[in-house]
C-alpha positions in Angstrom: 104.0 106.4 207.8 102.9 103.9 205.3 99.6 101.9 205.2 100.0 98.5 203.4 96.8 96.9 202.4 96.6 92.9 202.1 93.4 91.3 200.3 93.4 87.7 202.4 91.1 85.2 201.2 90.2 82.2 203.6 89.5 84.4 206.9 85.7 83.3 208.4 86.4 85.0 212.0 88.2 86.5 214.9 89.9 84.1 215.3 91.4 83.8 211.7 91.4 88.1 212.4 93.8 87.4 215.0 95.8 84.2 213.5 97.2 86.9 210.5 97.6 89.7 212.9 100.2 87.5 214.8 101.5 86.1 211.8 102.5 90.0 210.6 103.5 91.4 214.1 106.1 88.0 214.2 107.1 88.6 210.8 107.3 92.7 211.2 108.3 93.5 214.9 108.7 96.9 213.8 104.6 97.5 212.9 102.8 100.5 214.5 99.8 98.7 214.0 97.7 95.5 212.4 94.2 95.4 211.8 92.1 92.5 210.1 88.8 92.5 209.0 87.2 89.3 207.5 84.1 91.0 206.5 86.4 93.2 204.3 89.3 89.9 203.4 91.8 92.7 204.0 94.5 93.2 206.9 95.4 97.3 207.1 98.9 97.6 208.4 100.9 100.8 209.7 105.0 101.2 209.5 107.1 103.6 209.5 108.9 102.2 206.3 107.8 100.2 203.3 107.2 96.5 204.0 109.1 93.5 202.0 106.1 92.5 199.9 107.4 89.1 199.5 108.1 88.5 203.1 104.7 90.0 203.6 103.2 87.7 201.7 105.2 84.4 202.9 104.0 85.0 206.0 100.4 85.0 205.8 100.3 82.2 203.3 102.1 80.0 206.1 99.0 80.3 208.1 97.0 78.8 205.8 95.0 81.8 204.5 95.7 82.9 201.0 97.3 87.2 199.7 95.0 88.1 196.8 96.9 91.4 196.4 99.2 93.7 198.3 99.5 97.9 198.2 101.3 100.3 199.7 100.5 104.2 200.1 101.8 107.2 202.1 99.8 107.5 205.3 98.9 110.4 207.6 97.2 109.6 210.4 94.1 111.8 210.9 93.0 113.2 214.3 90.3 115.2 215.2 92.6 118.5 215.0 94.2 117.7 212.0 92.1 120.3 210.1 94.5 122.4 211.9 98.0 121.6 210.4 99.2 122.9 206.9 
């Protein structure tokens, strides 16, 4: 799994949560999973493979709000057993 972070700028509430959210899942069918925060201006988003950073990008700026910065890092996701697996 990879976890993409997006700094959006522009985003004042759930609404504007849920504008980007659909503008990702449209743009990505393929996402595990999209969450936005606008007390953090960030969007957190879960795939199984990297994500076209350009395309990424496109696609949130056509909603009006604005990508201060994009990254990408190897994900795990962590349950309450994981303490178990080695």
């Amino acid at each position: 799994m990879i976890e993409t972070i997006v700094k959006v700028d522009g985003m004042m509430c759930g609404m504007c949560e849920s504008h980007v959210n659909e503008a990702v899942r449209k743009a990505f069918p393929e996402v595990k999973r999209v969450s936005s925060s606008q007390a953090k201006a960030q969007t957190v988003i879960h795939s199984e493979q990297p994500l076209d950073e350009q395309k990424l990008r496109d696609a949130i700026n056509a909603t009006g709000y604005e990508v201060k910065g994009v990254s990408s890092a190897p994900y795990e996701k962590k349950g309450f057993f994981s303490f178990l697996k080695k």
